[in-house]
N, C-alpha and C positions, 0 to 999 in steps of 0.2 A: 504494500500500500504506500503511498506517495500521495503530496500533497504539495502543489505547485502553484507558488505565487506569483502572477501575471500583470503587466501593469497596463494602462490605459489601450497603450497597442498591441496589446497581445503578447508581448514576450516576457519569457519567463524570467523572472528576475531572483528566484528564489527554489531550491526545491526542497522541502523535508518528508523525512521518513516516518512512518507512524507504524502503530503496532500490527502484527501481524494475528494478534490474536481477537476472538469476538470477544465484544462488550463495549462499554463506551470509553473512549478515552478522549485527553487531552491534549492539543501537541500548542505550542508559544510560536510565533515569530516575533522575532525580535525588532521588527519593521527596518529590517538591512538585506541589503541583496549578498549574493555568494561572496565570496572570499578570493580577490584575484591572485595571481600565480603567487607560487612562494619560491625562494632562493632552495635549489638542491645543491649541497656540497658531495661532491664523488672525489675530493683530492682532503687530503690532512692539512691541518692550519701549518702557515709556516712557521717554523722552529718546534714545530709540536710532532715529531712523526709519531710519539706513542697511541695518540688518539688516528687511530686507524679508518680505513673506510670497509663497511661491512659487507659480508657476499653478497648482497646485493646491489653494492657499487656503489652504495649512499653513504658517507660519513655519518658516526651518528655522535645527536648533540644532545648536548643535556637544555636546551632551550636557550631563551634569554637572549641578550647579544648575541652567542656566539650563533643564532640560530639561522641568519643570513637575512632574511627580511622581507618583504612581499607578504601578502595576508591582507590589505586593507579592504576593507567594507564601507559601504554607505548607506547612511540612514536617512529611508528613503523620503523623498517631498511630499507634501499633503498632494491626495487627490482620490482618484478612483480607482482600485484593483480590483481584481477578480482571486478567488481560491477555487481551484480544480482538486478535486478530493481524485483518484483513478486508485481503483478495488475489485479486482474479479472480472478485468476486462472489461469496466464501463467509469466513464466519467461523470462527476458532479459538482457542478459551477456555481457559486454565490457570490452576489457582489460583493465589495467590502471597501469603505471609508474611510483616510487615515484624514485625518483633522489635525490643524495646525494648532499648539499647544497658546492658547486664549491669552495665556498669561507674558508672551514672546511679543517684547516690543518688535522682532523681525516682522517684515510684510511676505507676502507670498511673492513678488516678485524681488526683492531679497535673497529667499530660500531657490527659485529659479536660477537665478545668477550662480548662487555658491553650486548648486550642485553641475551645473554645466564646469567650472572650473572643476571641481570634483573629480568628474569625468576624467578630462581632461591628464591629471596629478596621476592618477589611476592607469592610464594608456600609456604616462611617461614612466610610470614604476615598473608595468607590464612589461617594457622595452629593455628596462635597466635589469630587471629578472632574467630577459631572455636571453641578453647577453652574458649575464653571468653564467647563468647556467649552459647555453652553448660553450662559451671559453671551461667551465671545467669539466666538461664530457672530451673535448678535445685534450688539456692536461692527463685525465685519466686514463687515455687510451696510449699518453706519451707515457705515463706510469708503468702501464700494463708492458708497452712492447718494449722497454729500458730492460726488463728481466731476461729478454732473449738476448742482450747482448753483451759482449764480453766488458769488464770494468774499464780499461784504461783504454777502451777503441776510440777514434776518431766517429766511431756513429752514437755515442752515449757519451761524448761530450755535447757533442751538436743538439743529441735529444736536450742534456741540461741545456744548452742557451737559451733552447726554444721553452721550453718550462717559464724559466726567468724570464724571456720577453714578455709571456701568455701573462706571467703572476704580475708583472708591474704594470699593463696595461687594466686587467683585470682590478688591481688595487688599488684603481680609483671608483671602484661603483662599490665594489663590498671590500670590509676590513677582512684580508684574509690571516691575521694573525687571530685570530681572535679566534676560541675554544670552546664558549660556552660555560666556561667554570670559572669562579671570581667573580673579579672586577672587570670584567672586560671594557664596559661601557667607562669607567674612569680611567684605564693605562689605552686605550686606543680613540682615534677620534673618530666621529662619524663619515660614512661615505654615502658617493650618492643616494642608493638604495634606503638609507636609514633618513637621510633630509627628504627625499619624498613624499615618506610615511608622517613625519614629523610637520610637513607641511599641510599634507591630508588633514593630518591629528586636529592640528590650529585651527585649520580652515573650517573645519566641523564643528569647533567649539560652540556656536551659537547659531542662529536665525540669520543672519545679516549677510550681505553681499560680500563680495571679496576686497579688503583693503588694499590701496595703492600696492604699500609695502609686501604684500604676499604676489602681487600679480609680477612685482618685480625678485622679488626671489626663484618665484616661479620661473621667467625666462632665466635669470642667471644660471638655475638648473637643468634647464632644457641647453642652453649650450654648452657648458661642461660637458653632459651628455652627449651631445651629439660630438664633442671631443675626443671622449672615451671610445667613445665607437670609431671614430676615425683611424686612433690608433690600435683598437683591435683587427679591423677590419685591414690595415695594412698588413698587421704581423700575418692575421690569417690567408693574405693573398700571396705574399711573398713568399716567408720564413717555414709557412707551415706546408707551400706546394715543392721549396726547396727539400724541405725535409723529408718529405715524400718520394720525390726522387731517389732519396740516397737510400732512401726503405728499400726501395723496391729493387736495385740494383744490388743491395745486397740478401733479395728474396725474404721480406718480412714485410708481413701487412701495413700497408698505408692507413694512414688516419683517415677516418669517416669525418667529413667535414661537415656543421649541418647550414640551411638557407641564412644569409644574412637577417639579421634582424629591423625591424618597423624604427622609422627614424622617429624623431620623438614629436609630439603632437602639433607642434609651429613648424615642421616641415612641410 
């Protein structure tokens, strides 16, 4: 059973799981849509090799900082929804009303405003995820095939450069030292990924439109962004199809490279 919240034009902006069992139950929304991408780590923080990555290919974290970042939600604007109940191969539709809280000097076109920027924060955090997480499916795969070759070869020094290039380009959207245990967030500063959320966080604090100050933080993060990508997306056209050649000449799997990533939202 499922239970899919829908907004004005039809699309699903929510979906929750409800019991499987008969009788009556109750399920909450918490009037926010799903949860956009999250940061997957598949390499070990730097200086940290103890914390490993598990057979699954995913580092695991004990949360927190160290956890990579993406996850934001929005809560969504007054208006009209629909709930789709779907149970035994049939659906059931009700309309449903979220009302703007009475007591919110914000206006409705206020709460308009901010959630279009919302939007917006959201698509450039998506981007900053995707690249994270493409650059470390590519690190991991230089991890994996480092083990086929011999210690002090000229092909597993080149794999290390290429590491190093991947980690300091990469080291400007996510703090890759960072563990999850401690203090993280006091011994490291934030990077992109974490001022996006942070800016999200602010922007949702209230009812009210978006302030000068945030619209210009805003662009300041979207070209840092589109900086970081500039310099990933070099290393990955150069360094990493160089690299590849030398794989393959010496009969070892090439890196699986994946589609460039969405430029960020003022593109």
């Amino acid at each position: 059973m499922t239970i899919a919240i829908q907004d004005s034009k039809g699309q699903t902006i929510r979906t929750l799981s409800g019991s499987q069992a008969a009788g009556l139950h109750r399920t909450y929304w918490d009037l926010r849509d799903a949860p956009s991408k999250r940061v997957v780590f598949r390499t070990s923080p730097l200086y940290a090799p103890d914390i490993r990555v598990g057979p699954d290919g995913v580092r695991e974290s004990e949360g927190g900082f160290g956890a990579g970042g993406g996850g934001m939600t929005i809560l969504q604007a007054p208006g009209t929804y629909s709930v789709k109940l779907s149970v035994g191969g049939r659906d059931y539709t009700q309309p449903l009303t979220v009302r703007k809280d009475p007591h919110s000097a914000g206006t409705e076109a206020d709460i308009a405003e901010q959630q279009r920027m919302l939007l917006d924060v959201r698509r450039d955090l998506d981007t900053t995820v995707d690249s994270i997480n493409g650059t470390e499916m590519i690190r991991n795969q230089i991890a994996h095939v480092m083990t086929m070759m011999e210690e002090n070869s000229e092909l597993k020094r080149a794999a290390r450069e290429l590491d190093q290039k991947l980690a300091a380009a990469e080291g400007t959207l996510v703090e890759l030292r960072a563990t999850g245990r401690g203090q993280d967030g006091v011994r490291w500063g934030s990077r992109l990924v974490q001022k996006f959320s942070y800016l999200g966080n602010g922007l949702a604090g209230g009812d009210f439109k978006p302030t000068n100050q945030q619209l210009a933080v805003h662009k300041d993060l979207q070209d840092r962004l589109k900086k970081s990508q500039s310099q990933i997306g070099d290393v990955m056209s150069r360094d990493v199809g160089a690299f590849n050649d030398m794989l393959r000449r010496a009969s070892l799997p090439a890196l699986a490279t994946a589609p460039p990533p969405r430029r960020p939202s003022n593109q």
